[in-house]
N, C-alpha and C positions, 0 to 999 in steps of 0.2 A: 714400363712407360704407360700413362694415361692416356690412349689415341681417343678413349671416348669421350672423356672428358671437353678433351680439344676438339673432339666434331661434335658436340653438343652447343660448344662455346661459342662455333662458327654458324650453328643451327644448320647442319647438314645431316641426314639421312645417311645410313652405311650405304645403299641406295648409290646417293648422290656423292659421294666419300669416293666411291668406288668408279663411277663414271670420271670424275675430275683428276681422281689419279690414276687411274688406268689399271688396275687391282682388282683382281676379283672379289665380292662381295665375304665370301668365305676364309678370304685372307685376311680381311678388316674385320671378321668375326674371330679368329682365331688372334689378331693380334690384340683385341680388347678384353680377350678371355684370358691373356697374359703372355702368350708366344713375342719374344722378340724379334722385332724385324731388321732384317739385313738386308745391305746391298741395296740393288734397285729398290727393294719396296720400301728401305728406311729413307733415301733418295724420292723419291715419288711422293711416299705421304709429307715428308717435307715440304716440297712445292706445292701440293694441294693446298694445306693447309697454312701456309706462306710464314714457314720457320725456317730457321737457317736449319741445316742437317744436324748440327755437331747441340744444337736444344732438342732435338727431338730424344736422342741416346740421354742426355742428363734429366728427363722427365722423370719422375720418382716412379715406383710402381705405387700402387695402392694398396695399404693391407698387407705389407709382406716383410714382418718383423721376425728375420729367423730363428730369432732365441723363442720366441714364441710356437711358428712352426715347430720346430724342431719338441719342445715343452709338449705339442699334441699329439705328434708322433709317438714319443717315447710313454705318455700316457696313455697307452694303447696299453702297451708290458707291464704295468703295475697293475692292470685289472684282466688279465685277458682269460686269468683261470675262471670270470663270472662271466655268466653268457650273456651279451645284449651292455654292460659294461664297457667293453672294449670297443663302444660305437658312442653310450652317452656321454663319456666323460670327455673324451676329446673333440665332441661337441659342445658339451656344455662350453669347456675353456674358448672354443673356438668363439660361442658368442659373447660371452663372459667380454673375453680379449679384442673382440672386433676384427678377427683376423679370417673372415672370409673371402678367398681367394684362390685358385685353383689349386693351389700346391695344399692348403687344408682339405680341399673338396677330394682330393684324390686321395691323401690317406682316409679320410672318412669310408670315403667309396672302395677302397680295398679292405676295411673292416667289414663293411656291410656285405661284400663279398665272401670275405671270411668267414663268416656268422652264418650266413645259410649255405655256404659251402658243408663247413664242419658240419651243421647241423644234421645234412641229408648227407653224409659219408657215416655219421652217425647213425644215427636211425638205420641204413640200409647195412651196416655191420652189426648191427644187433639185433638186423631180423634174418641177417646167415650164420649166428653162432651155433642154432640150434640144428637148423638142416645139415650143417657141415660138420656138425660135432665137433665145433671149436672149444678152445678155452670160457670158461665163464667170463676170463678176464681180458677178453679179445677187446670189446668195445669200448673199454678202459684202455688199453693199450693204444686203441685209434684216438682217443681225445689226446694223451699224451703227444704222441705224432704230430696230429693238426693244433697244437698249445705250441707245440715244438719248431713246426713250418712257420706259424703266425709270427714267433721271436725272433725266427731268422729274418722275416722281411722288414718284420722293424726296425731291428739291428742295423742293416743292410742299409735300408732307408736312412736310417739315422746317419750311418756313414758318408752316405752319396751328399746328406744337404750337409754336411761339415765341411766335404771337400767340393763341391762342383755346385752346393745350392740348387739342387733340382732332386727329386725322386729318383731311384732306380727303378723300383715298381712302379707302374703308372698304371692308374686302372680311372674312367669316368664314369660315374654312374648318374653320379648330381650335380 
């Protein structure tokens, strides 16, 4: 649902949003940032905002075309053997498509996690192949590992918005 849209429309402050319905300010943050609201607080912002309840749940979200989601997600797995790749492309589509929205923001932000995750488990296994007297093909075998963890969560991801429409991994960075 749009709650910002409808408190911009009423020319109310999250501030003032928050005092009228009795909500804490960080509840009408999280529910603009795309959290569904329930219960009382879908009840509450209802009368603030003077809609019947049963309009407030048929407000559209904004920006949340899951064929598309789901298209940025899995475009993560067709580049992820290129490093810094598995971050632009599912940006690029993301603005390309118009489809900025938390559920894009947060695969985004678990790529960019990914990325300097591998990087520094990288680097720090290829500066103990020598003192340990590993394999030369130790740090070869760590990027396979972290290619390997990276498919699993997009997999996974992929999975969870086919059936329940939400992330399993959820990470925010942006």
């Amino acid at each position: 649902m749009n709650i910002k849209y409808l408190r911009t429309q009423k020319h109310l402050t999250q501030d003032e949003l928050a005092q009228k319905s009795g909500i804490s300010i960080r509840t009408i943050q999280r529910i603009e940032a795309g959290q569904e609201p329930k219960g009382h607080t879908a009840k509450a912002l209802a009368k603030a905002l003077d809609l019947k309840l049963n309009t407030i749940s048929q407000i559209p979200s904004v920006n949340k075309n899951y064929s598309w989601i789901k298209i940025i997600n899995l475009s993560s797995a067709f580049v992820c053997f290129i490093p810094l790749f598995n971050i632009i492309v599912p940006l690029a589509i993301m603005y390309l498509q118009k489809q900025i929205n938390t559920i894009t923001k947060q695969i985004l932000s678990l790529q960019i996690f990914w990325s300097i995750t591998s990087f520094i488990i990288f680097v720090f296994a290829a500066s103990l192949k020598d003192p340990l007297s590993l394999d030369r093909r130790f740090p070869l075998w760590v990027i396979i590992a972290m290619i390997s963890i990276n498919l699993a969560v997009i997999f996974i991801n992929a999975n969870s918005l086919n059936k329940k429409k939400e992330l399993f991994f959820k990470l925010s960075i942006i």
